[in-house]
C-alpha positions as CSV (number, residue, x, y, z in Angstrom):
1,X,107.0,34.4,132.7
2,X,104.2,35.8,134.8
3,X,102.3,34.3,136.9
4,X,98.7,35.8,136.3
5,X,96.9,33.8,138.9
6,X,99.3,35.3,141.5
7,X,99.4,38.4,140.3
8,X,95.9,38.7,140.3
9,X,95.4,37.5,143.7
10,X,98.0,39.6,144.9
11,X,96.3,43.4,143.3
12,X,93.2,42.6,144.8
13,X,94.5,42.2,148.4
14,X,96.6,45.4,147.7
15,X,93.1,46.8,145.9
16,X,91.2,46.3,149.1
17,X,93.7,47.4,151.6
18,X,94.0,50.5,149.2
19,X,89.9,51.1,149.9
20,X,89.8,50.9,152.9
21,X,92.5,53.0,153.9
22,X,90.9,55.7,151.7
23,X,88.0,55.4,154.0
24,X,90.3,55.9,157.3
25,X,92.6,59.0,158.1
26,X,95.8,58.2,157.0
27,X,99.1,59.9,155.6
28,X,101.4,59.2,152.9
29,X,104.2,57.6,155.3
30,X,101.5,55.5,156.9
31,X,100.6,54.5,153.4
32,X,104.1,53.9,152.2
33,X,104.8,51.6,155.2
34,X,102.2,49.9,155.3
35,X,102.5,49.0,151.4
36,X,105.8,48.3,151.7
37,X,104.9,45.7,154.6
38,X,102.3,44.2,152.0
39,X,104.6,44.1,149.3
40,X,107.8,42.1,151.8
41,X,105.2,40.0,152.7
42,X,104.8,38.4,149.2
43,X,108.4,38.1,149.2
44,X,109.5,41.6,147.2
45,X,112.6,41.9,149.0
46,X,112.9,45.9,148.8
47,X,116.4,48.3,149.7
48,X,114.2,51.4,148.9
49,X,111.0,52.7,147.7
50,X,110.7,56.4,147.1
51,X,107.4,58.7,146.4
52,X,107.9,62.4,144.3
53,X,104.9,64.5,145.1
54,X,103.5,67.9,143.9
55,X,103.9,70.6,146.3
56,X,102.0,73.7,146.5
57,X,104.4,75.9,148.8
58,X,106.3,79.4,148.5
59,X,109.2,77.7,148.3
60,X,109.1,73.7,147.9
61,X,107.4,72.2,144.6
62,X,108.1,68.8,145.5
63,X,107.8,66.8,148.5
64,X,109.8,63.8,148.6
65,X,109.5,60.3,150.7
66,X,111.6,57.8,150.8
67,X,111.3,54.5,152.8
68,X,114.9,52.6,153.3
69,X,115.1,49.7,154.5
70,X,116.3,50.0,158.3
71,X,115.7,53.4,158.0
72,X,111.9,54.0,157.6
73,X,110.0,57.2,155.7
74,X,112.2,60.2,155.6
75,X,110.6,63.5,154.0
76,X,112.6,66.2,151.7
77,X,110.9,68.9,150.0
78,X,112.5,69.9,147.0
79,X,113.2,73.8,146.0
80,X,111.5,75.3,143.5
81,X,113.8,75.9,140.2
82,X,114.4,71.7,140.9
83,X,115.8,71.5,137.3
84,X,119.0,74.1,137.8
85,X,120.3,72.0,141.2
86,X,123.1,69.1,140.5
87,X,120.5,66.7,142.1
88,X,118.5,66.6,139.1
89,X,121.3,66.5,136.7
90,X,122.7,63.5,138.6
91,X,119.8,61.6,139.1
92,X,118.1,58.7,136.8
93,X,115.3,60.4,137.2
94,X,115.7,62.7,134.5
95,X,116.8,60.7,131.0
96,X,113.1,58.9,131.9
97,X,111.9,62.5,132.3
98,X,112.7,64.1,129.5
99,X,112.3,60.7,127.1
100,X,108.7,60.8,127.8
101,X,109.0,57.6,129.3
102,X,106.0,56.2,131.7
103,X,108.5,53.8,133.1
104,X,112.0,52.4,133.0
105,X,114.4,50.5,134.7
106,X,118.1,50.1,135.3
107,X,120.4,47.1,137.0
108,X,122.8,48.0,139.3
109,X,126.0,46.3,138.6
110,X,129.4,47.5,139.4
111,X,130.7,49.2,136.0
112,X,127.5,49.4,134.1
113,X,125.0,52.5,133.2
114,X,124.1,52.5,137.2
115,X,127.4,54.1,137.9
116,X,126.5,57.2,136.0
117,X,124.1,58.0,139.0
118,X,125.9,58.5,142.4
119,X,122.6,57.6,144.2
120,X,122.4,54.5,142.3
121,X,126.1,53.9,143.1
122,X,125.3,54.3,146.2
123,X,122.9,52.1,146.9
124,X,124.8,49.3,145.0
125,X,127.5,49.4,147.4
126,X,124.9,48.7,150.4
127,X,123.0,45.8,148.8
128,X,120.5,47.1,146.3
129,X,120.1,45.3,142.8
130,X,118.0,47.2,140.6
131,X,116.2,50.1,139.9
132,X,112.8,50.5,138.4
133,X,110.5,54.1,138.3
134,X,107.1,54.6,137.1
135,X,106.2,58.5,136.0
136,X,103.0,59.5,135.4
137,X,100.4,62.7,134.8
138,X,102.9,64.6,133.3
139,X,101.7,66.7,130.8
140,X,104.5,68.1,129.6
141,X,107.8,66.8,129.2
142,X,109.3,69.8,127.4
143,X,108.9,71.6,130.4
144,X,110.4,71.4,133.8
145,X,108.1,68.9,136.1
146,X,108.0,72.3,138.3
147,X,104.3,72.9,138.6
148,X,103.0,69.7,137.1
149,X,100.7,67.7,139.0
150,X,103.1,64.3,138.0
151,X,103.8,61.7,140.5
152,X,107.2,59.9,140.9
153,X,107.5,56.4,142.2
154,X,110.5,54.4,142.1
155,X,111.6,51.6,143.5
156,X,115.0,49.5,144.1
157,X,115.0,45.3,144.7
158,X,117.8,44.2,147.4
159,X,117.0,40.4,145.8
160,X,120.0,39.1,144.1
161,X,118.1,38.6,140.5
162,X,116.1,42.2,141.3
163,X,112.3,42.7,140.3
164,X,110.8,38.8,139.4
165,X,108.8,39.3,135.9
166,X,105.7,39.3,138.8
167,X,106.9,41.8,141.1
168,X,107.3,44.2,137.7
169,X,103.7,43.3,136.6
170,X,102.2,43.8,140.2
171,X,104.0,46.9,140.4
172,X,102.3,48.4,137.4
173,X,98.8,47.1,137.8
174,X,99.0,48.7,141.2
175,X,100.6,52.1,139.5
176,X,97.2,53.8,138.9
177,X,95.3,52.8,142.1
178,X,98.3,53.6,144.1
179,X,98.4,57.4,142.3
180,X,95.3,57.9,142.4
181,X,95.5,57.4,146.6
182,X,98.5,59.6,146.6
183,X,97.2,62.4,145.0
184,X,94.5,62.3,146.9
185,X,96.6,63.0,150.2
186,X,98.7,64.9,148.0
187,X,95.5,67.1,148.0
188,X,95.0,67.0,151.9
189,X,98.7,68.2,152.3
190,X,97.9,71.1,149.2
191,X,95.3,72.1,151.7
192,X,97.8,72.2,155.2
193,X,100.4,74.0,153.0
194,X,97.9,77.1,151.6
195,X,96.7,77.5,155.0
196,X,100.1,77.6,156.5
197,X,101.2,79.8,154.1
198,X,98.4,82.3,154.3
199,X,97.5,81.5,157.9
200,X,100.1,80.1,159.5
201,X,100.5,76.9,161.6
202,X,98.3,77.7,164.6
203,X,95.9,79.1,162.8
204,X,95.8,77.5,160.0
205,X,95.0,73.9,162.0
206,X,92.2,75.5,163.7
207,X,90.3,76.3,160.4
208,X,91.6,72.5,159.2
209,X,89.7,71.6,162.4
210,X,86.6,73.3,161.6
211,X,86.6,76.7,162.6
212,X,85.5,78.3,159.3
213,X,82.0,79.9,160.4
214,X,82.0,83.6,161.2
215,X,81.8,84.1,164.8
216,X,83.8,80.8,166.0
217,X,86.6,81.4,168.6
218,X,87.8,81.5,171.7
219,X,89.5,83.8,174.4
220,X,92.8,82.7,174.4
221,X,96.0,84.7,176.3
222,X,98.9,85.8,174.2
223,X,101.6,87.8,174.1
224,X,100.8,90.5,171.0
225,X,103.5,91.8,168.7
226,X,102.7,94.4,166.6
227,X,105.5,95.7,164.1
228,X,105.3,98.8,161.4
229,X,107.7,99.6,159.0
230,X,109.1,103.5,159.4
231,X,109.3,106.2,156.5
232,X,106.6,103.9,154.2
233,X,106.2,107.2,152.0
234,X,109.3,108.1,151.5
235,X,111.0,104.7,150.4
236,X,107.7,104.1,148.0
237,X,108.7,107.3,146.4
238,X,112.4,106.5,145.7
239,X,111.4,102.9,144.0
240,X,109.4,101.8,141.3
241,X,106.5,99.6,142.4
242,X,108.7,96.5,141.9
243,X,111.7,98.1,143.7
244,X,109.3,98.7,146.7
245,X,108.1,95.5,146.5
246,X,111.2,94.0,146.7
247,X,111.7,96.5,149.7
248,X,108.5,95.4,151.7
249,X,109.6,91.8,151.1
250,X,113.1,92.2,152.5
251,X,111.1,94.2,155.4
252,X,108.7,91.2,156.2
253,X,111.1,88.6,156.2
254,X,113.5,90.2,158.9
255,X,110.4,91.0,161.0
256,X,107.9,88.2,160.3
257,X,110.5,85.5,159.8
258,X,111.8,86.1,162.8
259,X,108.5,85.9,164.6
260,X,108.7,82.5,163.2
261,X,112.0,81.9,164.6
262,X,110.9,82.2,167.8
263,X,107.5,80.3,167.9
264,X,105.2,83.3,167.4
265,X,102.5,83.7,165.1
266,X,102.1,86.2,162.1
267,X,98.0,86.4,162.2
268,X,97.7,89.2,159.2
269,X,99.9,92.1,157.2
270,X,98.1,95.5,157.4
271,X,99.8,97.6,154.7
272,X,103.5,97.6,155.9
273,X,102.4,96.9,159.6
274,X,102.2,93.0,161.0
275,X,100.2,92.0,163.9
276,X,101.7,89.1,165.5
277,X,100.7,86.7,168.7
278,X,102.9,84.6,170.8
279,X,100.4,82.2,172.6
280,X,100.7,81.4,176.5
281,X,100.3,77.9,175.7
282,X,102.9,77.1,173.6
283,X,104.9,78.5,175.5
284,X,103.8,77.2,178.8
285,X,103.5,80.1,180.7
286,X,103.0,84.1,180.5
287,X,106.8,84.9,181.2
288,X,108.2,82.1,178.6
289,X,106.1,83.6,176.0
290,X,107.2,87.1,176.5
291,X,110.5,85.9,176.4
292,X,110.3,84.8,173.3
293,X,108.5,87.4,172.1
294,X,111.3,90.0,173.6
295,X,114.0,87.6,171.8
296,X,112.6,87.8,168.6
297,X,112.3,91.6,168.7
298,X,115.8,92.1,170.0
299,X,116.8,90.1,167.2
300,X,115.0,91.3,164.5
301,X,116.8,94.6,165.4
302,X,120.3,93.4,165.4
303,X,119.5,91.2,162.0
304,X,118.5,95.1,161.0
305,X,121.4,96.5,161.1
306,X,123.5,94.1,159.0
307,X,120.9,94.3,156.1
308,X,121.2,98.3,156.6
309,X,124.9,97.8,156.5
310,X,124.8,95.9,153.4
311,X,121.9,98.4,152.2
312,X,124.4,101.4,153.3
313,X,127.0,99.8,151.0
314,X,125.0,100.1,147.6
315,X,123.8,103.3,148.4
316,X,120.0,102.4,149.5
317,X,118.1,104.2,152.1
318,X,118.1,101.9,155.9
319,X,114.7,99.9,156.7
320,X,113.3,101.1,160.4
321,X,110.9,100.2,162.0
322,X,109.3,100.3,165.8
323,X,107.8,97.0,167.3
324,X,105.0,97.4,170.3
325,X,105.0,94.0,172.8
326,X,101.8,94.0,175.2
327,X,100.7,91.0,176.8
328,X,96.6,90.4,177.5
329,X,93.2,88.0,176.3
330,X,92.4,88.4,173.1
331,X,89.3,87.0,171.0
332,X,90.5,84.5,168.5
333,X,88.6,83.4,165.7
334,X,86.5,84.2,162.7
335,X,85.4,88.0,161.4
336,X,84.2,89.1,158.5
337,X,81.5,89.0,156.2
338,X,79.8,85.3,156.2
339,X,81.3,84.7,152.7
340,X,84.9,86.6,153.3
341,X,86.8,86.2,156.8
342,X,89.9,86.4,158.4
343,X,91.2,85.0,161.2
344,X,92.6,87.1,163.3
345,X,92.9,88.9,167.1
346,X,90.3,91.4,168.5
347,X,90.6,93.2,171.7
348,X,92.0,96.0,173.7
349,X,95.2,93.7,174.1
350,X,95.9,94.0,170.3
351,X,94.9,97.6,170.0
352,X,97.4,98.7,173.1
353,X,100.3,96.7,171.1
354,X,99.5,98.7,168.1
355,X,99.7,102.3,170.5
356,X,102.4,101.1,172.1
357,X,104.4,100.8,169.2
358,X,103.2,104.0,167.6
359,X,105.3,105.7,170.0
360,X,108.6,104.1,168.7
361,X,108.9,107.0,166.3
362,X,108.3,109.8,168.8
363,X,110.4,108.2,171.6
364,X,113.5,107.0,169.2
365,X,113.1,103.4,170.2
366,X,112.8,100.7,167.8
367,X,111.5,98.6,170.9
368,X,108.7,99.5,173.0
369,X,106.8,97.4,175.6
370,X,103.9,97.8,178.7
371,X,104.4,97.9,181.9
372,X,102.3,94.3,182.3
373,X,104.6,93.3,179.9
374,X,108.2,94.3,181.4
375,X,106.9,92.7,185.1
376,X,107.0,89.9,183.7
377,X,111.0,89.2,182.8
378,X,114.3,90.6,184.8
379,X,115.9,92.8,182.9
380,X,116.8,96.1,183.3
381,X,113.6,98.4,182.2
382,X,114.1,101.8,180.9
383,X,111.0,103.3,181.7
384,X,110.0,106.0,179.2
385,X,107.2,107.6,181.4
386,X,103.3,106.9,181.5
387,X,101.4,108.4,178.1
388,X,97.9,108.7,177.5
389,X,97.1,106.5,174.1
390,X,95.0,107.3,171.4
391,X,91.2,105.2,171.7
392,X,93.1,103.9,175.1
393,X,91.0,105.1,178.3
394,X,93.6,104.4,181.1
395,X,97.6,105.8,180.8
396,X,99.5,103.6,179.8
397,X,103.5,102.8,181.5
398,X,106.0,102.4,178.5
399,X,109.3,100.6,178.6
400,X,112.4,100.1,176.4
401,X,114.8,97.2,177.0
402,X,118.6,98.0,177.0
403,X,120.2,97.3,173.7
404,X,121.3,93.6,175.0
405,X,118.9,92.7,177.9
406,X,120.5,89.7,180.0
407,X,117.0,87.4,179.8
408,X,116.7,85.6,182.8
């Protein structure tokens, strides 16, 4: 039997902390933890308590948190196509899922329905008594939950009799309230993800911080990385627009996934080019960062040639390309029209990078960088000779590194 008084008196403590936290800057873990303190307190002995969030991500469509007791928050994403991987098959989850049910619970006992879940078996053998999940917002249930804005929220009792009939009804007078909070920082972290996707981390938490007016930025020094796909014209002709695509995709994510690799920056795609930064200080100092700039060129070049192998094999044409590496200040920050910008690099820094790599074709190199640039590791230059640059008004030393430069 409940006990409505307690219950009661219970939600609106939880109701108030809930409010003001709203107010304040907090996260989901910070949330979950400090529920889950709230919750022990009024003697809800917990084993785990796990949130299923909506992701709006390339590749993720579900971030995951889970709080275990001894273990604190831990935070999965989940792949997109989450209905096709054995983790969904296996897990209790799913028959609530696709019932249509808003809630449900299951006991964990040695030999009963819990043993059909591995994850529920699991947690039985280290203590946990029972299992209960609340689904909500849902819309569809014919569908996969990919895409859906739904919430998960499940949790499992470590008290010998499980959930008390007032733990259960706390629990679901909270449900709502506590969604509602969630998908609100559900919203803050939609927001993180898009810029990271289009902008990438450093940026991206600049225009999080503020800088969204046209004209804000700052002189920063960087390392710039400027890479262009070779022979455009001639693979767009051999492939049908989605064959191309497919091309330009397999192109970007040798060269600006392994900018990520390395720490640098992807700041925009012109065409099939990529203009990329590698910021002093994140790296410290000048040298570090063109180290790791030179790293993730030299292997971006040897990742090359295993996809042309493989490309070689099933008759396709190779994917070249030439990458320019110039180190310099750069304005960093907002341009555009006031309605429609992009943040981005401006300067002679980022327009040497782009000459200096034009010169890849004509030199046969798929690595070029400036003299400023080579002082400033030991390896063993090959100097190509001084060149005059288009839009460039001084000549300009270029320099190839051997095929495997010892970086010291």
């Amino acid at each position: 039997m409940v006990n409505s008084s307690v219950v009661t008196d219970r939600y609106d403590q939880l109701l108030d902390w809930l409010h003001r936290g709203a107010l304040g800057d907090w996260d989901v873990p910070t949330l979950m933890s400090e529920l889950i303190g709230h919750l022990q307190a009024f003697g809800m002995g917990l084993h785990r308590v796990h949130f299923g969030l909506p992701m709006l991500h390339p590749l993720y469509v579900v971030s995951a948190y889970t709080w275990q007791a001894g273990e604190g928050v831990v935070i999965d994403n989940y792949p997109r196509g989450i209905t096709e991987h054995s983790f969904w098959l296996k897990s209790p989850v799913r028959p609530f899922y696709e019932s249509g049910a808003i809630e449900g619970r299951i006991k964990i006992l040695p030999g009963s329905e819990s043993d059909h879940y591995p994850m529920l078996k699991t947690a039985g053998d280290n203590g946990a008594t029972d299992y209960y999940i609340q689904l909500t917002n849902f819309n569809d249930r014919s569908v996969s939950p990919d895409g859906q804005e739904g919430i998960v929220v499940s949790w499992m009792s470590s008290k010998a009799d499980g959930f008390s009939d007032d733990d259960l009804a706390l629990l679901r007078k909270l449900h709502l309230p506590l969604c509602a909070q969630l998908k609100n920082l559900t919203h803050r972290r939609l927001v993180d993800d898009i810029l990271q996707a289009y902008l990438g981390d450093y940026s991206g938490k600049r225009v999080h911080a503020g800088q969204i007016q046209r004209g804000d930025g700052e002189l920063i020094d960087a390392v710039i990385y400027f890479c262009d796909l070779r022979q455009s014209s001639k693979l767009a002709e051999l492939y049908d627009p989605a064959g191309f695509l497919d091309v330009l995709n397999q192109y970007f994510e040798l060269t600006a996934g392994t900018i990520a690799d390395f720490g640098g920056e992807v700041l925009r795609f012109i065409g099939d080019a990529s203009l990329a930064i590698f910021p002093i200080e994140r790296f410290g100092d000048r040298a570090s960062a063109c180290r790791a700039a030179l790293a993730a060129a030299l292997e971006t070049v040897q990742r090359s040639e295993k996809l042309n192998s493989r490309r070689s094999e099933s008759g396709e044409p190779a994917i070249e390309f030439g990458i320019g590496l110039h180190p310099g200040s750069v304005l960093y920050g907002n341009i555009g029209t006031p309605t429609r910008l992009e943040f981005t690099v401006i300067g002679s820094a980022a327009n040497e990078a782009a000459r200096i790599e034009s010169q890849c074709r004509e030199l046969d190199q798929p690595i070029l960088v400036s003299r400023e640039f080579a002082d400033n590791l030991d390896v063993e230059w090959q100097s190509q000779g001084q060149f005059s640059l288009r839009n460039i008004g001084r000549p300009i030393e270029i320099l190839s590194p051997p095929h495997q430069p010892i970086l010291h």
